[in-house]
C-alpha positions as CSV (number, residue, x, y, z in Angstrom):
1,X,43.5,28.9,-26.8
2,X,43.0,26.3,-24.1
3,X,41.8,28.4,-21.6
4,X,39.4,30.1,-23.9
5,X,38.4,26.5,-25.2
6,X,37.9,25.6,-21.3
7,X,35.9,28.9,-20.7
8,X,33.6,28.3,-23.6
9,X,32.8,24.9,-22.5
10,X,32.0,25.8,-19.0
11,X,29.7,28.3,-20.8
12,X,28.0,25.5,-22.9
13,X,27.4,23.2,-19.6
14,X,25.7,26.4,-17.7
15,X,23.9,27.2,-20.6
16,X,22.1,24.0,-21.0
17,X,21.7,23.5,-17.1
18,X,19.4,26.5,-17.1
19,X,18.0,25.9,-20.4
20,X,16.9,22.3,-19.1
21,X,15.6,24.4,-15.7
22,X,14.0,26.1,-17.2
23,X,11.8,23.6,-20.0
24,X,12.0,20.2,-18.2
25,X,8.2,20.7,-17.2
26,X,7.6,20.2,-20.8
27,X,8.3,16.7,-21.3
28,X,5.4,14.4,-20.9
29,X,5.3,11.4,-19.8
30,X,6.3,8.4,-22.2
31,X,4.6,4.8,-21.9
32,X,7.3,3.8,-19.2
33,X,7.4,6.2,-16.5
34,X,4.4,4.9,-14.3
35,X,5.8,1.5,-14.1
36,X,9.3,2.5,-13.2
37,X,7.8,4.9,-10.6
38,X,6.4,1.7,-9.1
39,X,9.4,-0.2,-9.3
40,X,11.0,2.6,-7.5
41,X,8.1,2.3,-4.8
42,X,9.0,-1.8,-4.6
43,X,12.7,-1.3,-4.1
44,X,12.6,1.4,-1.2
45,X,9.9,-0.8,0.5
46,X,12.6,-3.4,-0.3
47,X,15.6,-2.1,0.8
48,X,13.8,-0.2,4.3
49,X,12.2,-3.6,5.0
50,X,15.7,-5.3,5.2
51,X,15.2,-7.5,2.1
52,X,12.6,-8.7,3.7
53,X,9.8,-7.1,1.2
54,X,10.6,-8.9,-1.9
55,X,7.8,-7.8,-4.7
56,X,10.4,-5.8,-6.4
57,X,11.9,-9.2,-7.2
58,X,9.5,-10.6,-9.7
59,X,7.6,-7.1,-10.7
60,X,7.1,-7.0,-14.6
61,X,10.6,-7.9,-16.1
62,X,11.8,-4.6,-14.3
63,X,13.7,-6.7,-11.8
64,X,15.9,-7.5,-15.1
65,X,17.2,-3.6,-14.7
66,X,18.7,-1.3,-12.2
67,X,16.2,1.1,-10.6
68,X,18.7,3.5,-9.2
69,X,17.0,6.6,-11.5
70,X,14.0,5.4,-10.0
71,X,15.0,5.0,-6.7
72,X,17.1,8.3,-6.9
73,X,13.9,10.0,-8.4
74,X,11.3,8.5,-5.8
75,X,13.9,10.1,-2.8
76,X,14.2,13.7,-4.5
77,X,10.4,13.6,-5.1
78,X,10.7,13.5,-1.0
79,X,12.7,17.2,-0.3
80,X,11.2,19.1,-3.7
81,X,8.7,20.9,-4.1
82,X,7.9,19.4,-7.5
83,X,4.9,16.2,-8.5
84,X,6.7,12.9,-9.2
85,X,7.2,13.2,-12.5
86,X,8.5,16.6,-13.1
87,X,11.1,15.6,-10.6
88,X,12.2,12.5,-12.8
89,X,12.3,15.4,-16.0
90,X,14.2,17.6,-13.6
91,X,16.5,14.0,-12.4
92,X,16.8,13.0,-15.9
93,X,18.1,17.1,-17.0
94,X,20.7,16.8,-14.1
95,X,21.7,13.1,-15.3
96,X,21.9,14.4,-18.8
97,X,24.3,17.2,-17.9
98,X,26.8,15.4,-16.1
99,X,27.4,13.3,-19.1
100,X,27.8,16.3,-21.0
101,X,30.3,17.2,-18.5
102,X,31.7,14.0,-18.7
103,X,31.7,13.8,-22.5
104,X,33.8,17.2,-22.7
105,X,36.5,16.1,-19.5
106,X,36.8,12.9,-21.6
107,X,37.7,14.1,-25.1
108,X,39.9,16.5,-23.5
109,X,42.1,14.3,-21.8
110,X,42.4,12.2,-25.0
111,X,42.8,14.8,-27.6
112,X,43.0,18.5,-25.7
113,X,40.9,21.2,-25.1
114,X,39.8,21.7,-28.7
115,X,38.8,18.2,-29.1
116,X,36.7,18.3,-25.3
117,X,35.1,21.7,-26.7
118,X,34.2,20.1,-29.5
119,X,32.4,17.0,-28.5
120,X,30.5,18.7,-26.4
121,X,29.0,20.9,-28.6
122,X,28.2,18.2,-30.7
123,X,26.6,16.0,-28.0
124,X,24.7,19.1,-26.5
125,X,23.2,19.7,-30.0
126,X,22.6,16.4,-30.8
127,X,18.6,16.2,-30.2
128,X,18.6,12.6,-29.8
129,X,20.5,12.8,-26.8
130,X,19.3,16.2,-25.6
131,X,15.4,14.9,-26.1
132,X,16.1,11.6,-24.5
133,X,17.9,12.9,-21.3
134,X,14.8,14.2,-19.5
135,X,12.3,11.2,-20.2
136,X,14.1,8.0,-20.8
137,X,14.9,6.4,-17.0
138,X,16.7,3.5,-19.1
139,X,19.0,4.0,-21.7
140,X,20.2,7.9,-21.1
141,X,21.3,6.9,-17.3
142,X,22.4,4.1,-18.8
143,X,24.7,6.0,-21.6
144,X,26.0,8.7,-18.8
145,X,27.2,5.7,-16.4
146,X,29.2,4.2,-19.7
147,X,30.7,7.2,-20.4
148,X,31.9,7.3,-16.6
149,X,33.3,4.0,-16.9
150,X,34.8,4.9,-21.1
151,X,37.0,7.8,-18.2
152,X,37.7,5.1,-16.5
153,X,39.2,3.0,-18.9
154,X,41.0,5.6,-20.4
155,X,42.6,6.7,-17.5
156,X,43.9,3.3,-16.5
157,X,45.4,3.1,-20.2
158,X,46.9,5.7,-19.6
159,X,48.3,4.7,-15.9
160,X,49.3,1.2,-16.8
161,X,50.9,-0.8,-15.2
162,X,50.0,1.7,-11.9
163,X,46.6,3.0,-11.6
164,X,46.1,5.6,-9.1
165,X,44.0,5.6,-6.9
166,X,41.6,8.1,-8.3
167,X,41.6,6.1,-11.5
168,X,40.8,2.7,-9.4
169,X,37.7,4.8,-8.0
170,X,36.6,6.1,-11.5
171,X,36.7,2.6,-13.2
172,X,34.4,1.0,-9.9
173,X,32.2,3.8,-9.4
174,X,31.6,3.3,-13.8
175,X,31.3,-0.1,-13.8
176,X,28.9,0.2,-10.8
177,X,26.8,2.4,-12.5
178,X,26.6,1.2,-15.4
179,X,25.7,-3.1,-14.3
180,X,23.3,-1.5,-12.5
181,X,22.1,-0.1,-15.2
182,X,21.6,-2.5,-17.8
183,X,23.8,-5.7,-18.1
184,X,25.0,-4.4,-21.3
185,X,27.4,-2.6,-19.4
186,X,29.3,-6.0,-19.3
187,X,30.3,-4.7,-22.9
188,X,33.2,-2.4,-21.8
189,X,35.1,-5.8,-20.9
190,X,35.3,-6.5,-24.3
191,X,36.1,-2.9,-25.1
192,X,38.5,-3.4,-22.4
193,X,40.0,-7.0,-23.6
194,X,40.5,-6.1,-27.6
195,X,41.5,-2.2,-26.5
196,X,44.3,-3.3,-24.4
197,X,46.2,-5.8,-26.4
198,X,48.7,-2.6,-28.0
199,X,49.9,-2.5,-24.3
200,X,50.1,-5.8,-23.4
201,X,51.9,-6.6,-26.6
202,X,54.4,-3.7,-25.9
203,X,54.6,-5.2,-21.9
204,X,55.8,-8.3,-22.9
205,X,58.4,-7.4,-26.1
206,X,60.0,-4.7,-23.4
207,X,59.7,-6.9,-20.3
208,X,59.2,-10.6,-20.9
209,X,55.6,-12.9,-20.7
210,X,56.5,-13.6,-16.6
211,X,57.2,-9.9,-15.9
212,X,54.4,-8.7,-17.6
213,X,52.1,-11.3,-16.6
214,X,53.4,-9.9,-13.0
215,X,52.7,-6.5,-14.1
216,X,48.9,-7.2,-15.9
217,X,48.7,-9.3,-12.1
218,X,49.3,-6.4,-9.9
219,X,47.0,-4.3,-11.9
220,X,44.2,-6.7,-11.5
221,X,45.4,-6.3,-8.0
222,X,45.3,-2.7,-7.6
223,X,42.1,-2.4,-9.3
224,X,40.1,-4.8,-6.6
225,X,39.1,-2.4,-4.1
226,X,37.3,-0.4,-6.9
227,X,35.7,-4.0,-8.5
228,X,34.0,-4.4,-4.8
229,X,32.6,-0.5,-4.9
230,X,31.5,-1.0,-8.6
231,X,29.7,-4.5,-7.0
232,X,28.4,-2.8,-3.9
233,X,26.8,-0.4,-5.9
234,X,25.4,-2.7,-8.7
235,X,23.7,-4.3,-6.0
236,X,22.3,-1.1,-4.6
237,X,21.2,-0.2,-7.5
238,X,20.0,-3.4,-9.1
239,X,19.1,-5.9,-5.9
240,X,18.2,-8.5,-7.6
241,X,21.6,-8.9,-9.3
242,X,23.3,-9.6,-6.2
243,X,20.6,-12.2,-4.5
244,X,22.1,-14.7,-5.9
245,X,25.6,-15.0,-8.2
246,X,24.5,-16.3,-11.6
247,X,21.4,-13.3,-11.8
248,X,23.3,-11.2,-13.7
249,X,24.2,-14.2,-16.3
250,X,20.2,-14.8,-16.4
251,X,19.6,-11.3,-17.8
252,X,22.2,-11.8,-20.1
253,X,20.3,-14.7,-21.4
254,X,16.7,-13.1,-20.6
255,X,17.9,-10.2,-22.9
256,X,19.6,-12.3,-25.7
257,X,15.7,-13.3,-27.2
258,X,12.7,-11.5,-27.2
259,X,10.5,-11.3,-24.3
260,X,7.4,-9.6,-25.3
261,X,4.6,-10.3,-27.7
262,X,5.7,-9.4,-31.3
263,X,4.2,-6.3,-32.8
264,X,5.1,-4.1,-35.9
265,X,6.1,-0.5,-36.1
266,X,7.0,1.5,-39.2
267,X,10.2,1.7,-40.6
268,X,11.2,2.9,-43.9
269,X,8.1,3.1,-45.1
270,X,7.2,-0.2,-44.5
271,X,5.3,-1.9,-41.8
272,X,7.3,-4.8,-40.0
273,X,7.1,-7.3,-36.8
274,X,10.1,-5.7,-34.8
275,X,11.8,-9.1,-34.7
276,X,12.2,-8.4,-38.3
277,X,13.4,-5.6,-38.4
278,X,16.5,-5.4,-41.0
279,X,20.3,-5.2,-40.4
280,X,20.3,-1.8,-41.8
281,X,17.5,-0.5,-39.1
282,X,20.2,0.8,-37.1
283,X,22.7,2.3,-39.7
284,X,20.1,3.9,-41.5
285,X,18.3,5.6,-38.2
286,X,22.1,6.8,-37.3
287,X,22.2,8.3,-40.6
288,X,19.4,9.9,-41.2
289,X,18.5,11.4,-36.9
290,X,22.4,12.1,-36.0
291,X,22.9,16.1,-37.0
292,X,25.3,16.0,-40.5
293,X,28.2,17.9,-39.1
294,X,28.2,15.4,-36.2
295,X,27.8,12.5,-38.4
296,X,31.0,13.8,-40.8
297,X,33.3,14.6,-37.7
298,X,32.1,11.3,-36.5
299,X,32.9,9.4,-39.5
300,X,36.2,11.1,-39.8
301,X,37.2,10.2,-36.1
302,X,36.8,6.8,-37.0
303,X,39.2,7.0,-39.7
304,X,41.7,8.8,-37.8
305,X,41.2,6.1,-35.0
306,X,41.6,3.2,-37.3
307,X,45.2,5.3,-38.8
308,X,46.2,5.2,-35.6
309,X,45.6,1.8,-34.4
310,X,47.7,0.5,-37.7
311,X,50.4,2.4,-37.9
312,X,53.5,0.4,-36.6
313,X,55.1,3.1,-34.8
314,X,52.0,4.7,-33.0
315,X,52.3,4.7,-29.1
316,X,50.7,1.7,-27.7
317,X,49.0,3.4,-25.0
318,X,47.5,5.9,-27.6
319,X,46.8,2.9,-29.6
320,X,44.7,1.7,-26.9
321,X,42.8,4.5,-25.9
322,X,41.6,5.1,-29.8
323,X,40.5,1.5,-29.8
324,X,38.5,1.6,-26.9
325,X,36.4,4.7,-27.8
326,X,36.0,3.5,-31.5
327,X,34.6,0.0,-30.2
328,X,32.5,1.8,-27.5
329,X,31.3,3.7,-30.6
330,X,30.5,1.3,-33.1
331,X,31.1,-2.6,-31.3
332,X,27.2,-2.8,-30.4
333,X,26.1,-1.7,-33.7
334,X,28.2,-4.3,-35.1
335,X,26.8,-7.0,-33.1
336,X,23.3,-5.7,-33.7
337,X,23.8,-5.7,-37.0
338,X,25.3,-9.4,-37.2
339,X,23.0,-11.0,-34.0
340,X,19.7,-9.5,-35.7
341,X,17.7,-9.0,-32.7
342,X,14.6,-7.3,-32.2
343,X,15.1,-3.8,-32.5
344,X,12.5,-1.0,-32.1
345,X,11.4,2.5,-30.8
346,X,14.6,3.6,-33.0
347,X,17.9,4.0,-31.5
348,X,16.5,4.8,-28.1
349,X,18.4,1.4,-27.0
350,X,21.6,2.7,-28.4
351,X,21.9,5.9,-26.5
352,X,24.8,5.1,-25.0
353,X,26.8,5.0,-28.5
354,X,26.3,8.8,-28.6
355,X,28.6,9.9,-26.5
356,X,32.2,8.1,-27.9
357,X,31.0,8.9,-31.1
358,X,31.3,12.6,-29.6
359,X,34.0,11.9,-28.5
360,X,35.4,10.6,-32.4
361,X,34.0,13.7,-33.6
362,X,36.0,15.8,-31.1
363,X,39.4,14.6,-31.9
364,X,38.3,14.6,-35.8
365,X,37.5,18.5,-35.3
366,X,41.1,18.8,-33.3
367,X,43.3,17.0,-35.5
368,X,41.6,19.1,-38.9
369,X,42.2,22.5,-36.8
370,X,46.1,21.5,-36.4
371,X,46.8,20.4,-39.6
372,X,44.6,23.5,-41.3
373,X,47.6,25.7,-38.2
374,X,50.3,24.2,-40.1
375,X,49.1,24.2,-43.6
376,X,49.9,26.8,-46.4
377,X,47.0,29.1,-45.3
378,X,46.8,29.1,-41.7
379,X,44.1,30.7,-39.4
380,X,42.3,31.9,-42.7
381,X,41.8,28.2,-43.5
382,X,41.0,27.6,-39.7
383,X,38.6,30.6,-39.4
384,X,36.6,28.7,-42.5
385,X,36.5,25.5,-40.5
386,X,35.3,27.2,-37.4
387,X,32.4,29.0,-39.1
388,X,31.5,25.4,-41.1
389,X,31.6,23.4,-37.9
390,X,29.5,26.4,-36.3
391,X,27.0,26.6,-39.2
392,X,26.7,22.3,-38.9
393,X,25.7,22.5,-35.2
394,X,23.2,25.8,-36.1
395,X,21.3,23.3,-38.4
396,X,20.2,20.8,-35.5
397,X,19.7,23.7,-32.8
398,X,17.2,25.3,-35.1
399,X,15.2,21.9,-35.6
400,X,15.5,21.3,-31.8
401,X,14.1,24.5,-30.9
402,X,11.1,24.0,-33.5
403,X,10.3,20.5,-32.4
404,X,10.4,21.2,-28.9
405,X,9.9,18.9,-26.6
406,X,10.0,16.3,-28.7
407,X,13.8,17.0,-29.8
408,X,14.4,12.8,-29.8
409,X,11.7,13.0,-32.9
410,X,14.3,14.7,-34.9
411,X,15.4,13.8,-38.0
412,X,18.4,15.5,-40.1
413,X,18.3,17.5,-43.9
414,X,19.8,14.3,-45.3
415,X,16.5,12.6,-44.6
416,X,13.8,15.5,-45.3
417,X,13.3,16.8,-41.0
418,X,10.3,15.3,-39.8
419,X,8.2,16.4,-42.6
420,X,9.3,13.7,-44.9
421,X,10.2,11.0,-42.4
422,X,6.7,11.2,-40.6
423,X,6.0,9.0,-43.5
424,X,8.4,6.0,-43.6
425,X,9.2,6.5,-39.7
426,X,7.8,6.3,-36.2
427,X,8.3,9.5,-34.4
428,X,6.6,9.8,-31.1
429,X,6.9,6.9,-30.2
430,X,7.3,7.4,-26.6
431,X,4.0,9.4,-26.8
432,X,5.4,12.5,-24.9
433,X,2.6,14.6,-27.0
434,X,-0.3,13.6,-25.0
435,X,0.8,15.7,-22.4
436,X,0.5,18.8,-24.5
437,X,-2.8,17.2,-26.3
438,X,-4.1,17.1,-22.5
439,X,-3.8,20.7,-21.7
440,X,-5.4,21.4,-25.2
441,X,-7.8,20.0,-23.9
442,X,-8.4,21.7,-21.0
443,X,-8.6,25.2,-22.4
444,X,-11.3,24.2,-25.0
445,X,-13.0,23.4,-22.2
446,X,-12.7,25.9,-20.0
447,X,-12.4,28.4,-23.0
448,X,-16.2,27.2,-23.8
449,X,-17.7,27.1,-20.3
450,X,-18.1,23.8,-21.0
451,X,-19.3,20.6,-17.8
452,X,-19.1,16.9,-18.1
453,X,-22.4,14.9,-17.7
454,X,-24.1,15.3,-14.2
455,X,-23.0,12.4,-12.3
456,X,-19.4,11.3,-14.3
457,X,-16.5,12.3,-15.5
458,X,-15.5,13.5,-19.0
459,X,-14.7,10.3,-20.8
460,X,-11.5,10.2,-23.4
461,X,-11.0,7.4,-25.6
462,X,-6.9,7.4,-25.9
463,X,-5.2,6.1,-28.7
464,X,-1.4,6.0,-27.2
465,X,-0.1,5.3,-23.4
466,X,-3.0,5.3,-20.8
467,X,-1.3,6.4,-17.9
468,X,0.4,9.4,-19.1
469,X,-2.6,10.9,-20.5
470,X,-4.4,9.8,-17.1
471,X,-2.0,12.0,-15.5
472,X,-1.8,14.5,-18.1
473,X,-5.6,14.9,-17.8
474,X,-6.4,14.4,-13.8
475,X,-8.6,12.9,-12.0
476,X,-11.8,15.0,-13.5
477,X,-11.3,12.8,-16.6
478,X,-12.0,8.9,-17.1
479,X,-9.7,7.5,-19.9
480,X,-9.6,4.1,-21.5
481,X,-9.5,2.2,-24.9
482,X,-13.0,2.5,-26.0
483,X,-14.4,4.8,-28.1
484,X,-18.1,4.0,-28.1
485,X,-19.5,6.6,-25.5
486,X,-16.6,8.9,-25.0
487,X,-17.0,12.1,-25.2
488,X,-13.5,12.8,-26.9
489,X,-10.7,11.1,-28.5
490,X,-7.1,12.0,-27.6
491,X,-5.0,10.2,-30.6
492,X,-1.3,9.9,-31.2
493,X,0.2,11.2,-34.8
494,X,1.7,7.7,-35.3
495,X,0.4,4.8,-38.3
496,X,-1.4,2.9,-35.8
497,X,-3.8,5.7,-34.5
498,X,-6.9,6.3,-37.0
499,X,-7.7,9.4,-38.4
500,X,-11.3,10.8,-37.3
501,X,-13.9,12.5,-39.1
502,X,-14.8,14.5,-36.4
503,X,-14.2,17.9,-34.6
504,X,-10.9,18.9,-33.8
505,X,-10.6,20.4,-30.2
506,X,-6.9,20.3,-30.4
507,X,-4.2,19.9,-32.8
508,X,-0.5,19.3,-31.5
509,X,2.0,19.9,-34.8
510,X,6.0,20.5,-34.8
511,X,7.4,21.8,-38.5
512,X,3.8,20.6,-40.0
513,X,3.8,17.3,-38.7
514,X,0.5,16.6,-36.4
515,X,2.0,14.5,-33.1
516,X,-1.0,14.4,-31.4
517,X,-5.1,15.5,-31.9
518,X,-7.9,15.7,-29.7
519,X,-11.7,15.0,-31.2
520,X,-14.8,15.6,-30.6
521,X,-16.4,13.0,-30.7
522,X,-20.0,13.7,-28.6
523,X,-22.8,11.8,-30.1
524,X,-20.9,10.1,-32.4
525,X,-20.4,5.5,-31.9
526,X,-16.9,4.9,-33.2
527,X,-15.8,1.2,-33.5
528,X,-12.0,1.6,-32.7
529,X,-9.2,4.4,-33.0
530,X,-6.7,2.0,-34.0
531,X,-5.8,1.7,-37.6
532,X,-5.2,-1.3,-39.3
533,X,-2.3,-1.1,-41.0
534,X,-1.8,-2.4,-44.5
535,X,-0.2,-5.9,-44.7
């Protein structure tokens, strides 16, 4: 069974890797990717100058993040023979499948082979991680390098009170990766703190306070050579972080209150300021997006997790590891939920919950299939498990393969697909459809034979991220916001793009739901393409 569980999940990893090969073209571009290209730009013109070039330092609020995607990106752009930003698709495909890799060595080690198989499946048909891996240089790096670090952690529990020294290198290379991410990664101390008191508690009842304060000492010991790896390569990634101590504190405070101008997006039907935005925007987006059979098995692994952290005579290093993967899984919606902050573009943020909650689902799917082995009815009752768990993960495949490429637009049975949430929630909001809208585009015109004006480009009034659909389009196209004397208007699906009475060149839908059009709108004087939406 283990070896066959092993086989299969190699199987899984090489079938997404070429799957991804073969469709990360697709992706467009999202309203981020030309400003992180640039960052990139800064911080090799940066770091080849010597620190001496400092404009990656105070450009946008970007200096706030790690650019090592970007950086990473910008030098693989250098030896491929692929434009920019198909090479950050192909980046981001690579990125995404190492934390699938991850994922499944992680659950394994916790819960066996069954449990790794699992939670990979689940987190390879989850389409908000599977969409979100090839265009989001942020958060899905971000949730990859946490995951690395979650190893990490796990293996040191497991170690305690002598890490080795592969462990030491796992838990600096992960908490590397993942400060120079985002500074949130400075949540797996707390996952770290609360996880680890079953073992310190269980140090000091066998061995004393002094000799396990010695023992908690020499770890802390053992564990700096990989604490000044993790730092050398938060700095590399993230420069500013290490120009001067306290930068990393000033994110921390940066991030902790909003930093842009306020606007609203929908939610639930309703239209609100994204400050605003209810304690139950992030349950009920998990709910409803999250495939059912990996919400169930997720659900279920936190109630096993919670059994085991309670029960008096549970292994303290077992109780430890449980703890750590159910805070790493549901701590930062807790805090979201208490702290209120602004929240928007949907769980995109919160990508990097998706993988321990895998991981939850894994061990819930193991621990079912042993008790179903040692139950009355035996591998009848575990062949019905295996074909419900396999009919669950069918449901989201399907929808993932209709919506294509816009798999982090999906939304589960529970709530209706995308049909019925296209009405009470943003979908595209990264704009990826442009692309596809451009290249409608194109073949109308070149299907009617058709020139711009003599002296000028074709103009396109876009209603959705300018850049992208400049690149989408090319340089024989002038884009902008007005809509005056364009000659057609490329429009997003979303509440605040207005509908047109006018030609449609080109119509961009996924299971009936229109993501993106492109008008006519030659000879026609329209005031704006932005809706105003209701109060």
């Amino acid at each position: 069974m283990e070896q066959t569980c092993d086989d299969l999940a190699y199987m899984t990893l090489a079938i997404v890797a070429v799957v991804a090969g073969l469709t990360f073209r697709d992706y467009g571009l999202g309203w981020d990717d030309y400003t992180h290209a640039e960052y990139a730009d800064l911080l090799l013109k940066m770091l080849g100058s010597g620190f001496k070039d400092t404009g990656a330092l105070s450009f946008a609020n970007l200096y706030m993040y790690g650019g090592g995607f970007d950086m990473v990106a910008a030098l693989l752009h250098k030896i491929v023979p692929l434009e920019l930003f198909e090479t950050r698709r192909l980046l981001g495909a690579i990125v995404g499948v190492i934390g699938l890799a991850v994922t499944w060595r992680l659950a394994r080690r916790i819960a066996g082979s069954v449990a790794g198989l699992a939670a990979l499946l689940l987190l390879a048909l989850c389409p908000m991680f599977y969409g979100h891996m090839f265009m989001n240089p942020k958060d899905a790096p971000f949730a990859v390098a946490m995951v690395v670090l979650m190893l990490g952690l796990v293996r040191l529990a497991e170690d305690y009170p002598s890490p080795s020294p592969y462990t030491v290198l796992i838990v600096g290379i992960g908490a590397g990766l993942s400060l120079g991410c985002r500074v949130l990664g400075g949540l797996a101390l707390i996952y770290a703190l609360l996880a680890f008191i079953p073992i310190w508690r269980a140090d000091i009842a066998e061995h004393g306070l002094r000799t396990a304060g010695f023992r908690l000492a020499r770890v802390g010991y053992m564990l700096l050579p990989g604490l000044l790896l993790g730092y050398l390569i938060m700095g590399l990634m993230w420069p500013w972080s290490v120009i001067e101590p306290g930068n990393p504190f000033r994110a921390v405070t940066y991030f902790s209150h909003f930093f842009e101008k306020p606007w609203k997006e929908l939610f639930d039907g309703a239209i609100v300021s994204v400050p605003d935005m209810p304690w139950s925007y992030l349950p009920t987006l998990f709910a409803l997006q999250l495939p059912e059979v990996f919400l169930a098995l997720c659900l279920t692994g936190l109630a096993i997790a919670i059994a085991t952290v309670i029960r008096p005579g549970a292994d303290p290093k077992r109780k430890t590891i449980m703890t750590m993967i159910m805070l790493a899984a549901f701590l930062p919606l807790v805090i979201a939920m208490v702290k209120r902050p602004a929240l928007y573009n949907g769980v995109r943020h919160f990508i990097f919950v998706i993988p321990p909650m895998a991981i939850l689902g894994g061990i819930a799917f193991a621990k079912i299939m042993d008790w179903l082995k040692h139950s009355d009815f035996g591998r009848a009752a575990q062949g019905v498990m295996v074909a419900i768990f396999a009919f669950g993960l069918m449901l989201p495949l399907v929808q993932m393969i209709r919506l294509h490429p816009y798999q982090y637009t999906h939304f589960n049975y529970l709530a209706g697909t995308v049909r019925k949430a296209d009405d009470l929630f943003m979908l595209d909001y990264w704009g990826l459809a442009l692309k596809q809208a451009s290249d409608g585009l194109h073949d109308y015109i070149a299907e009617h034979h058709e020139s711009p004006p003599a002296g000028r480009k074709w103009k396109v009034a876009v209603c959705g991220p300018q850049r992208p659909a400049q690149v989408a389009l090319g340089h024989g196209y002038a884009i902008g916001w007005d809509s005056h004397a364009a000659d057609f208007a490329m429009t997003l699906g979303e509440f605040y793009c207005k509908g047109l009475t006018a030609p449609v060149v080109t119509e961009i839908k996924r299971d009936d739901v229109v993501f993106a059009r492109v008008y006519d709108i030659r000879g026609q004087s329209i005031a704006s393409l932005l809706a105003i939406p209701a109060p």
